[in-house]
C-alpha positions in Angstrom: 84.0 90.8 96.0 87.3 91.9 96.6 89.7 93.0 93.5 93.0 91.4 94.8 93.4 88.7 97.5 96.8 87.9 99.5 97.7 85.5 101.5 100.5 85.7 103.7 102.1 83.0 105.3 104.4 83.7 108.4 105.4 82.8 112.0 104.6 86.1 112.9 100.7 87.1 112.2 101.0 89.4 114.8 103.3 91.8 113.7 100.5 92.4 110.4 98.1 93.7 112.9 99.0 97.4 113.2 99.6 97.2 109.2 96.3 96.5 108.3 94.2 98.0 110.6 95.2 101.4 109.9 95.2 104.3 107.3 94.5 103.3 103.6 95.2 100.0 103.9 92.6 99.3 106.7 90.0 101.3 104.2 90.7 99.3 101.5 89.6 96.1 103.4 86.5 98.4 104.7 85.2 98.8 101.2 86.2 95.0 100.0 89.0 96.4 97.6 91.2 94.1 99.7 91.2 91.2 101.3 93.9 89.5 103.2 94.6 86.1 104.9 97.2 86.0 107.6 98.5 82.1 107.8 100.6 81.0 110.7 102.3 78.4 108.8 103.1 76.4 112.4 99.7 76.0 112.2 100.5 73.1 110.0 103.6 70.8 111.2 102.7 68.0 111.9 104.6 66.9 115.2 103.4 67.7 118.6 106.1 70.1 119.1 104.9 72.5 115.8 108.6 72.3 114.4 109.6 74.6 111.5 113.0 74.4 111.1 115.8 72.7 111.8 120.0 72.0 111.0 121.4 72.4 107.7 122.4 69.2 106.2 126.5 69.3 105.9 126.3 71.4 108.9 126.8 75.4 109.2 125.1 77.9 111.7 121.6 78.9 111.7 118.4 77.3 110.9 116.7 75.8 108.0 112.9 76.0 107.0 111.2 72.6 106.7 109.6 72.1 103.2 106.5 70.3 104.5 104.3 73.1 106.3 105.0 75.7 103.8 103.8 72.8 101.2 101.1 72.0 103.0 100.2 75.4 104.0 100.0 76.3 100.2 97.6 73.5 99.4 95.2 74.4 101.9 95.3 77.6 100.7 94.6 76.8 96.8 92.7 74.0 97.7 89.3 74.4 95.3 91.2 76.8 92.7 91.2 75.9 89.1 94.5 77.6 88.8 97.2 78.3 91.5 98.0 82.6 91.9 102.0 83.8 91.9 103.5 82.1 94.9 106.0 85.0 96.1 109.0 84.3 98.4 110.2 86.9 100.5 114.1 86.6 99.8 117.4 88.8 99.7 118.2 86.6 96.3 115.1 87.6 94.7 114.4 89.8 91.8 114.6 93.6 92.9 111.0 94.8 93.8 110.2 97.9 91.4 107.4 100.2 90.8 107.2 98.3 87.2 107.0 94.5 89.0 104.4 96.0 91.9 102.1 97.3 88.8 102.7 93.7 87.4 101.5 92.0 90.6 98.4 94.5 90.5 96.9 92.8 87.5 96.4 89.4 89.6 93.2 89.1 91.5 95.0 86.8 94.2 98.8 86.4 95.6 100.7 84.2 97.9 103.6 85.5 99.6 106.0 83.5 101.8 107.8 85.1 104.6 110.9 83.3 106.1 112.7 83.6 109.5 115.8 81.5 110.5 118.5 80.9 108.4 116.8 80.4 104.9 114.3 78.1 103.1 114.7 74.3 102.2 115.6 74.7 98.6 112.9 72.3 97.4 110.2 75.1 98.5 112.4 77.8 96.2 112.5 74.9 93.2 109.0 73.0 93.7 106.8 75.5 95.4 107.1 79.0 94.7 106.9 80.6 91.4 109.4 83.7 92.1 111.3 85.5 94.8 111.3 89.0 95.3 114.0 91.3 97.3 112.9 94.6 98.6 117.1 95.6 98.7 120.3 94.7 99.4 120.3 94.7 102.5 119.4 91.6 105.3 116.1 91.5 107.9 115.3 89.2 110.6 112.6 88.0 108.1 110.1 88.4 105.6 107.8 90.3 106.7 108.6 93.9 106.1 109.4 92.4 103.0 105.4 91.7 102.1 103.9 94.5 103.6 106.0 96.7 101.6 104.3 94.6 98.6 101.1 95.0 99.5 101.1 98.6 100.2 102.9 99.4 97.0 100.4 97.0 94.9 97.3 97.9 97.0 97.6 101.4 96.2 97.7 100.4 92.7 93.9 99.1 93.0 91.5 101.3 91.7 89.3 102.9 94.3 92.0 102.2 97.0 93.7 106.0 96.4 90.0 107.7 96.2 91.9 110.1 93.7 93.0 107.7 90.7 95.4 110.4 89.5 97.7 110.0 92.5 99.2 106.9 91.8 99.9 107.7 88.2 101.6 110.9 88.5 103.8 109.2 91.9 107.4 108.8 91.6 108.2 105.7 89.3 105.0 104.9 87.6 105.9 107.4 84.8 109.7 106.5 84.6 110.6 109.6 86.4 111.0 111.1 90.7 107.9 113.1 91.2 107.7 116.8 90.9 107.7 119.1 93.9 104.6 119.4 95.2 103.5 123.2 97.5 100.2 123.8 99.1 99.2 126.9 101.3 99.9 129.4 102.2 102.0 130.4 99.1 104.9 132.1 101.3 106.0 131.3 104.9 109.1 132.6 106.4 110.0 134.2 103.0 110.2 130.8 101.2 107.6 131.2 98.4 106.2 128.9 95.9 107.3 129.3 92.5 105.3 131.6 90.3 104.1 129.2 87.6 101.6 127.3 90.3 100.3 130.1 91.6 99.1 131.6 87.5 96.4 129.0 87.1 98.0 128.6 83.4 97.3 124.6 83.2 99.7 124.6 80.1 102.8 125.9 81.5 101.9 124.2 85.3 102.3 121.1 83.5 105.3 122.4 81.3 107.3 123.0 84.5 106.2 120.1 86.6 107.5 117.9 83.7 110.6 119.8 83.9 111.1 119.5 87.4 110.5 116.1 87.4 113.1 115.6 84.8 115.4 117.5 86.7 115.3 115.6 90.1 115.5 112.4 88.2 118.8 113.9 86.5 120.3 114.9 89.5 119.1 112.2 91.8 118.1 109.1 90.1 120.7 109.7 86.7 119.9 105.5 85.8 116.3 106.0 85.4 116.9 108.3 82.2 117.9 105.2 80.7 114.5 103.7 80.4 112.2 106.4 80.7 110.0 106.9 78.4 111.0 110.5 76.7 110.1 112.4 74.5 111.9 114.9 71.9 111.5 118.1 74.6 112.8 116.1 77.3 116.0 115.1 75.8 116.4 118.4 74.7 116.1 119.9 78.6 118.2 117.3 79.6 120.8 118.6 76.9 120.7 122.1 78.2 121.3 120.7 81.9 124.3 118.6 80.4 125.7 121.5 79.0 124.5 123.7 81.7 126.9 121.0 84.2 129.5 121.2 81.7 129.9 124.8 81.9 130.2 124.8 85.4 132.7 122.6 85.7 
């Protein structure tokens, strides 16, 4: 039995191929962690012509999304469930997709997301069908989805067993708050560029001293907002003093 299901409903099924047949992802479905359904959503229109869209009422450019085969696709798709899973619109007005909402979405056992083309949606599918809307930036694609295989790598990976090494998605950048450390591997110079000492002493203690300080340090000087909420403790906000007054010297 698979631990999380999704659904995915788009014009496009094809453009999913390459996605999940390869790497991790394709593993995951290999060993059941996964399972996905790809649903061409023109598969149910219900005039001979498979129509998905059409004009805006009140007129404007572009094309509209017809509510009745995203409805219908839905139904199909819960028919014989006691209890509907998240409906998840792909949409540039959604909430900002996080490390903190894909670690959400990782506790369902089954999601539905919704990927758009054209113009935009009928608003009755935002109001009446789907349950949020999620944005992956600021920024405007040809449709939705990029949008949902970013989700479903990011909340895949979050599966256990998917990673092989459950350590790796808890120490990656954002699940603790924080950018990841700087990571070396062999050999420990080449061209003159060596690692740093500390990795190389097998001294777990001060290993896990300095990672903690270097991720601190990248977040400070790369991701400064993420300080805000991360969780700290007393000899964090004390480094991050010393690089305060470190910047304030230099300035």
């Amino acid at each position: 039995m698979a631990t999380i299901r999704f659904d995915v409903l788009t014009l496009f099924p094809e453009m999913f191929t390459g996605f999940l047949n390869t790497s991790i992802i394709k593993k995951a479905h290999e060993k059941e962690f996964i399972e996905t359904t790809i649903v061409n959503f023109r598969d149910f229109t219900t005039d001979k012509h498979k129509t998905v869209d059409d004009t805006p009422y009140g007129g404007g450019g572009g094309m509209v999304l017809k509510p009745q085969p995203l409805f219908d696709a839905v139904d199909d798709l819960c028919k014989g469930l006691e209890q509907r899973p998240p409906i998840i619109l792909m949409s540039p007005q959604g909430e900002p997709f996080t490390q903190k909402k894909a670690e959400e979405l990782a506790q369902y056992s089954h999601l539905i997301l919704l990927c758009g083309h054209y113009e935009g949606y009928d608003e009755r599918i935002r109001e009446h069908l789907v349950t949020e809307e999620i944005s992956i930036g600021d920024y405007v694609l040809t449709g939705g989805e990029l949008p949902a295989m970013v989700i479903m790598d990011s909340v895949s990976r979050l599966i256990p067993g998917v990673l092989g090494n459950e350590t790796s998605a808890v120490t990656d950048s954002f699940s603790l708050g924080l950018l990841e450390y700087p990571q070396y591997t062999r050999p420990a110079e080449y061209c003159g560029y060596r690692v740093p000492d500390v990795l190389l002493s097998g001294h777990h203690l001060k290993i896990e001293k300095w990672r903690r300080e270097q991720s601190l340090l990248r977040t400070w000087e790369r991701r400064p907002d993420l300080l805000v909420t991360a969780p700290l403790s007393e000899e964090d906000r004390k480094f991050l003093a010393k690089l305060e007054q470190s910047q304030t010297r230099n300035e």
